[in-house]
C-alpha positions, -999 to +999 in steps of 0.1 A: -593-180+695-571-150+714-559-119+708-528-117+728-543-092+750-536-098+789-566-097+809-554-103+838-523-116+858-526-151+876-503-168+901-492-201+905-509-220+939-496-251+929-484-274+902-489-316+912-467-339+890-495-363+881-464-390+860-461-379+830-490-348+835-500-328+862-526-302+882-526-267+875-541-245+908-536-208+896-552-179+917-568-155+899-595-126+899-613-141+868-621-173+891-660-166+899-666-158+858-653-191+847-673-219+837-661-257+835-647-267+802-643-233+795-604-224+776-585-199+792-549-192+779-520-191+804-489-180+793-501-180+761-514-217+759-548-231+757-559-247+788-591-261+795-609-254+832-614-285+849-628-271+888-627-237+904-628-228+940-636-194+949-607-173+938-588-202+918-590-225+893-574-257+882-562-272+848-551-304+840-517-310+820-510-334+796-473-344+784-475-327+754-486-293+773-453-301+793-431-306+766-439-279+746-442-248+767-428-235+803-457-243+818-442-271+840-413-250+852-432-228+871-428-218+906-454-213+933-462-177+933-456-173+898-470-146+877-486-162+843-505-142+817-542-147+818-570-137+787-604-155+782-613-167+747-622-144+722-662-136+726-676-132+688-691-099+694-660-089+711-630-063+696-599-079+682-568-056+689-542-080+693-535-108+660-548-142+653-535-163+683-550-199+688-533-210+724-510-230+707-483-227+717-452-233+688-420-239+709-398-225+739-367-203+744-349-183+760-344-145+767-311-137+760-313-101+778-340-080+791-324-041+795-346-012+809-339+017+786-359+052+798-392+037+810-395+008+785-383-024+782-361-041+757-360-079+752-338-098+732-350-133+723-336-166+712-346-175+676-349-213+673-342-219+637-371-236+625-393-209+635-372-179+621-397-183+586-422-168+601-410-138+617-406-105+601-397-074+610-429-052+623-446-085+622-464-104+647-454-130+674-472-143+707-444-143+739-462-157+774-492-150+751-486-113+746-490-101+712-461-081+705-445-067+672-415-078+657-387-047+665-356-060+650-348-097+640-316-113+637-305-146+621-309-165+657-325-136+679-351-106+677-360-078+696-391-064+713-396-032+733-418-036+759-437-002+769-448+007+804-486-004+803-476-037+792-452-043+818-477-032+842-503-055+827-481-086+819-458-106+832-431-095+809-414-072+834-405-107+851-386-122+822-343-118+833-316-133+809-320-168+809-359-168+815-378-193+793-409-181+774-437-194+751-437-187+719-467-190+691-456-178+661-482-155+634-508-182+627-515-164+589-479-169+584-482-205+589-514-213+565-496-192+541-465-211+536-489-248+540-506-229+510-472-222+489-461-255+494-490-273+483-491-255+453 
């Protein structure tokens, strides 16, 4: 379990096609705390540590981690979103996010207005049930709320720590990002339809 709090950034040493997987090398200062087997989300997804070397650490992709988020696109030297799992005595002040992640899209803008940042996301259809406005929603594995929603699109404003903190400040018009979508407004609709 996350929060959608960004501890830390990551980049990208290297990404090996493997067929239809690959090998993950990310450099990051949470290296030496990481334990084998031990999940760390990237981007927003769930990955599992399989070796670390001094100041990086390696994951291994499988097709369906390929398929379904933006995680084999990237570049070396990319920035990616890091946060360690949720620690039971810890504080929660993100929402409920599990690492897993729902679909990709696309940013359809990102405009700088004052000091902030507004991004303007594609809405694939089958996820626009469970996204309200003021609600929440996981992008790259940020939690963000929900500051205007359209029938295909919704906005986010971006303030200056979390550009600072994230990788957000990356994203341009055309950049693909992870989405989860609220995990409480998933169980609730399995709930209504059962009924």
């Amino acid at each position: 379990m996350f929060t959608g709090l960004v501890e830390s950034i990551g980049r990208v040493r290297s990404l090996d096609r493997r067929g239809d997987a690959a090998r993950l090398t990310l450099e990051t200062p949470l290296a030496a705390a990481l334990s084998l087997g031990e999940s760390l989300a990237v981007n927003g997804c769930c990955l599992t540590v399989t070796s670390t070397d001094g100041d990086s650490a390696c994951f291994d992709l499988l097709g369906e981690t390929l398929a379904r988020t933006n995680l084999g696109g990237l570049a070396q030297g990319a920035r990616v979103n890091l946060e360690r799992a949720l620690r039971a005595d810890g504080r929660f002040g993100g929402h409920f996010v599990q690492g897993h992640i729902d679909t990709t899209t696309e940013v359809i803008s990102a405009e700088t207005k004052v000091a902030d940042l507004n991004l303007i996301i594609a809405l694939p259809e089958a996820g626009a049930r469970y996204l309200i406005e003021k609600g929440s929603i996981a992008v790259n594995g940020v939690s963000l709320t929900v500051a205007s929603l359209g029938e295909d699109r919704f906005g986010l404003w971006i303030i200056p720590h979390t550009l600072q903190e994230t990788n957000l400040g990356d994203l341009r018009a055309g950049s693909p990002v992870n989405l989860e979508y609220d995990m409480l407004a998933k169980y609730a609709e399995r709930q209504i339809a059962a009924r």
